[in-house]
N, C-alpha and C positions, 0 to 999 in steps of 0.2 A: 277249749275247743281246738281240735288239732288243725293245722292250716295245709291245704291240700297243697302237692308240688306246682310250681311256677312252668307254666308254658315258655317254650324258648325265647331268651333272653338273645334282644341283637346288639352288641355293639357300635356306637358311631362319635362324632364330634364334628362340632361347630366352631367354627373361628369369630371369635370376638372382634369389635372393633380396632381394639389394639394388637390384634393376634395374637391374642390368647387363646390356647384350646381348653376346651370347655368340652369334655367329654360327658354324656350322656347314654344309658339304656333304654330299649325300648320294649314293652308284654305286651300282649293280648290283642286284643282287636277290638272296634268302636271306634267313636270319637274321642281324640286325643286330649289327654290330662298330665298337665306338667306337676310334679312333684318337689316343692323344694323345700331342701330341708334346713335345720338350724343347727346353733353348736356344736361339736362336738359328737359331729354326725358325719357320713357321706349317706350315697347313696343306697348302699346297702341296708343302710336301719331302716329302709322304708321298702324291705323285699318283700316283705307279707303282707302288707296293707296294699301293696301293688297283687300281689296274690290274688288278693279278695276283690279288686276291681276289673282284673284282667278281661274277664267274662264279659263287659261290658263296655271298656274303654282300651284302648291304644297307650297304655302308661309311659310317661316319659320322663326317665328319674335323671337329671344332671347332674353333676359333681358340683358344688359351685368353688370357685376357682380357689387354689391353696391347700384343697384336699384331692383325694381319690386319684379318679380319672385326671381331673384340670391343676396338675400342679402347678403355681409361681409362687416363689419365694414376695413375701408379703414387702410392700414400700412404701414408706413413710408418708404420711400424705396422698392417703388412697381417699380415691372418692367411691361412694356407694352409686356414684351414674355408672361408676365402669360395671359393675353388680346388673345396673340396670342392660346395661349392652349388652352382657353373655347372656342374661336369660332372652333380649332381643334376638339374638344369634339363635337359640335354640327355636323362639317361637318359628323365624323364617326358616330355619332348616326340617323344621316336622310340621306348621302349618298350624299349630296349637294356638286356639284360643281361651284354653281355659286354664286356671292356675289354682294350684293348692298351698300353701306355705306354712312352715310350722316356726314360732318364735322368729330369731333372727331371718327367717326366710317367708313371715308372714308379711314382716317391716316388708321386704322385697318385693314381696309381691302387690302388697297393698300402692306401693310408692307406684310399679308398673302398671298397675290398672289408671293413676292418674296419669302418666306419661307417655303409656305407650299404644296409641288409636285401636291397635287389633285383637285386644284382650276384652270377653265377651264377659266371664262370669271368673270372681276369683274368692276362694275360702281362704281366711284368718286363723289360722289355729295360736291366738294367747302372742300377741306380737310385745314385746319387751319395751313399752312406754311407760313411763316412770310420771305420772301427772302432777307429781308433788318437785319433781326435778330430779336430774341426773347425783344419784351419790359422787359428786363429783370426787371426795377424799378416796374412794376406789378407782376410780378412772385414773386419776393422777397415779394412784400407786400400779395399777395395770402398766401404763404407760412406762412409769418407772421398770418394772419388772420383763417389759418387753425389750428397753433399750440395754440392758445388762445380759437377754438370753437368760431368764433365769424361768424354765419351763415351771418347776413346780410351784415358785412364787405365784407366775402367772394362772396355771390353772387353780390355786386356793383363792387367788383374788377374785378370780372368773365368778366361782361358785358363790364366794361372800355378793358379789355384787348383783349375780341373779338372783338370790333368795329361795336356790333351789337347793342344796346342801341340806341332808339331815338333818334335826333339829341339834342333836348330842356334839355336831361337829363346832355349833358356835362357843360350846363350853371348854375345848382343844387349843391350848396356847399354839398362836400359827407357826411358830420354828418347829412343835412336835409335829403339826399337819405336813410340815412341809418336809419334813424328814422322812416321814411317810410317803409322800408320795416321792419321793426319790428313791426309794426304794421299791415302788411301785414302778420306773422306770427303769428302774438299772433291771428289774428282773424280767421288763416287756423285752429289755435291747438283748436279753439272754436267749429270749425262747424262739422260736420258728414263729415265721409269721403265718398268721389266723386268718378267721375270714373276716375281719372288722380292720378298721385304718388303727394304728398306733394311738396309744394314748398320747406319744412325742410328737406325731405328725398334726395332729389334730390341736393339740396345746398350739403349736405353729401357726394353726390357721385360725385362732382366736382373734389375735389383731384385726381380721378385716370384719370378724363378728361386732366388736366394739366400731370399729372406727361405724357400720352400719346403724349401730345403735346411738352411738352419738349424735347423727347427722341425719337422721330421722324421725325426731321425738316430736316435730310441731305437728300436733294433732288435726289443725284448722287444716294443714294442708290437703287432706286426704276427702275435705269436703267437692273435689274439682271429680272426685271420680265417679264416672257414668257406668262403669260395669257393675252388674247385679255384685252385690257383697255376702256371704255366711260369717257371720264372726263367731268361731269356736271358741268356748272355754271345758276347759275342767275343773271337777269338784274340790279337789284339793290342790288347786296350785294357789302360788302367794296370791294374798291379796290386791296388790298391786294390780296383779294384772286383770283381776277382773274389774277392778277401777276403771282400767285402761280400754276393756271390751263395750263396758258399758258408755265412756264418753262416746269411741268409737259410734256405738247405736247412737247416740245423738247428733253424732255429725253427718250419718249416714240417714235418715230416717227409715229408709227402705231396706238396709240390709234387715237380712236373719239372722235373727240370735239362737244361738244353741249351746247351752251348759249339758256337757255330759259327764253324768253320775256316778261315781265311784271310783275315777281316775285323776293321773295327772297332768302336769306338763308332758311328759314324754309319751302321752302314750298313743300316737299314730307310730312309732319304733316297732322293730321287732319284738316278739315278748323275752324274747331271751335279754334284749337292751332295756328288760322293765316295762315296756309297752304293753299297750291291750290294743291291735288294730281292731279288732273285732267290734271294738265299741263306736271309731271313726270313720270304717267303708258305709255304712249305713248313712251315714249324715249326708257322707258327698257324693254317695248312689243318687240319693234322690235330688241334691241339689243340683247336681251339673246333667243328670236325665233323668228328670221327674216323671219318665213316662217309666222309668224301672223298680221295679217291685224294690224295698228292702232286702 
């Protein structure tokens, strides 16, 4: 289904607690709904699923810091509160109570609804908790491959350790993958830049996805939260994570659960990024204004 043109698109930014700018977009009109996103994303992967909501909400899509809009160079011993600060930053600069988050940006949001008093209703989309424990032998080797600057190390390690990599890609000895994807890179640093973030830039802003994920994982803690919860999954993403949606439901009692069919991890993205929004504006129509038709 073709996705009709995007109502004017306003540029702004918010300063974080340590002054950091935190750039953010804003569509449509309604009550405001923040958008955050995960890996190897910015704001842009989520142009059409904002599309599809515009009609009915105020969308507010931020960069989170290290991509896009909010660049800083990533620092060793980041804490996922400063995470928590910039989307604080954005709540008070638009007035947003409600929050969406996909993967590393559901951690986020999830964390924010325990922490932060003015967040009313906040959707899960598939948050990156590992119940069985962190692969730690990829973490360490991320870690390694981050203090060497070794991009294409770090995004094969990235992909082994989300378990989102094609299947075919786990039977590629990792020097061939990683040769590949260096060639993958030397031919993005050749061409005009597009309408999506580098796959270099983005490799960049992994670190704070991890350090997020690392520093995140106790489930118990997310029982403190009083905003209404949706916990999204998809049909085909790893296992793991619907392990992870489902404990969720049990710490949550109250949240809503919603498995949607014939999709995956990515797909609140563009469809050009693989996505299907089409299959996730429906969910959070009705969750964040249940008086709106589907």
């Amino acid at each position: 289904m073709p996705i009709s043109p995007l109502p004017a698109i306003t540029d702004a930014a918010a300063v974080s607690a340590d002054q950091t700018r935190i750039g953010y977009r804003t569509v449509g009109t309604g009550p405001s709904l923040v958008l955050i996103q995960g890996a190897m994303g910015t704001c842009e992967n989520f142009t059409e699923l904002a599309g599809l909501l515009s009609d009915s909400f105020t969308v507010i899509l931020p960069d989170r810091r290290g991509r896009g809009l909010s660049p800083r160079p990533f620092e060793p011993g980041h804490q996922a509160a400063r995470d928590i600060e910039d989307l604080a930053a954005i709540l008070n600069a638009t007035g947003a109570t409600d929050i969406f988050g996909l993967s590393t940006g559901a951690l986020l949001a999830l964390e924010a609804a325990r922490t932060l008093p003015n967040i009313r209703r906040v959707a899960a989309f598939e948050p990156p908790i590992y119940l069985d424990g962190l692969p730690t032998e990829l973490i360490t080797r991320f870690h390694h491959d981050t203090t060497h600057d070794d991009l294409p190390a770090m995004l094969i390690t990235a992909m082994k350790l989300t378990g989102l990599a094609p299947r075919p890609i786990e039977l590629i000895p990792r020097l061939l993958l990683e040769a590949a994807m260096r060639l993958v890179l030397r031919r993005e640093a050749r061409a005009k830049p597009g309408r999506y973030a580098s796959t270099a830039e983005l490799a960049r802003a992994l670190p704070y996805d991890i350090a997020v994920v690392e520093q995140l994982q106790d489930i118990t803690r997310y029982s403190a939260i009083n905003a209404e919860v949706l916990l999204l999954g998809a049909e085909h993403s790893p296992p793991y994570m619907r392990a992870a949606l489902n404990a969720l439901a049990n710490t949550l009692p109250t949240a809503q659960r919603i498995e949607l069919a014939g999709v995956g991890h990515g797909a609140a993205w563009n469809t050009d990024r693989s996505g299907n929004p089409h299959t996730v504006a429906p969910a959070l129509r009705h969750f964040f204004n249940p008086a709106q038709p589907n």
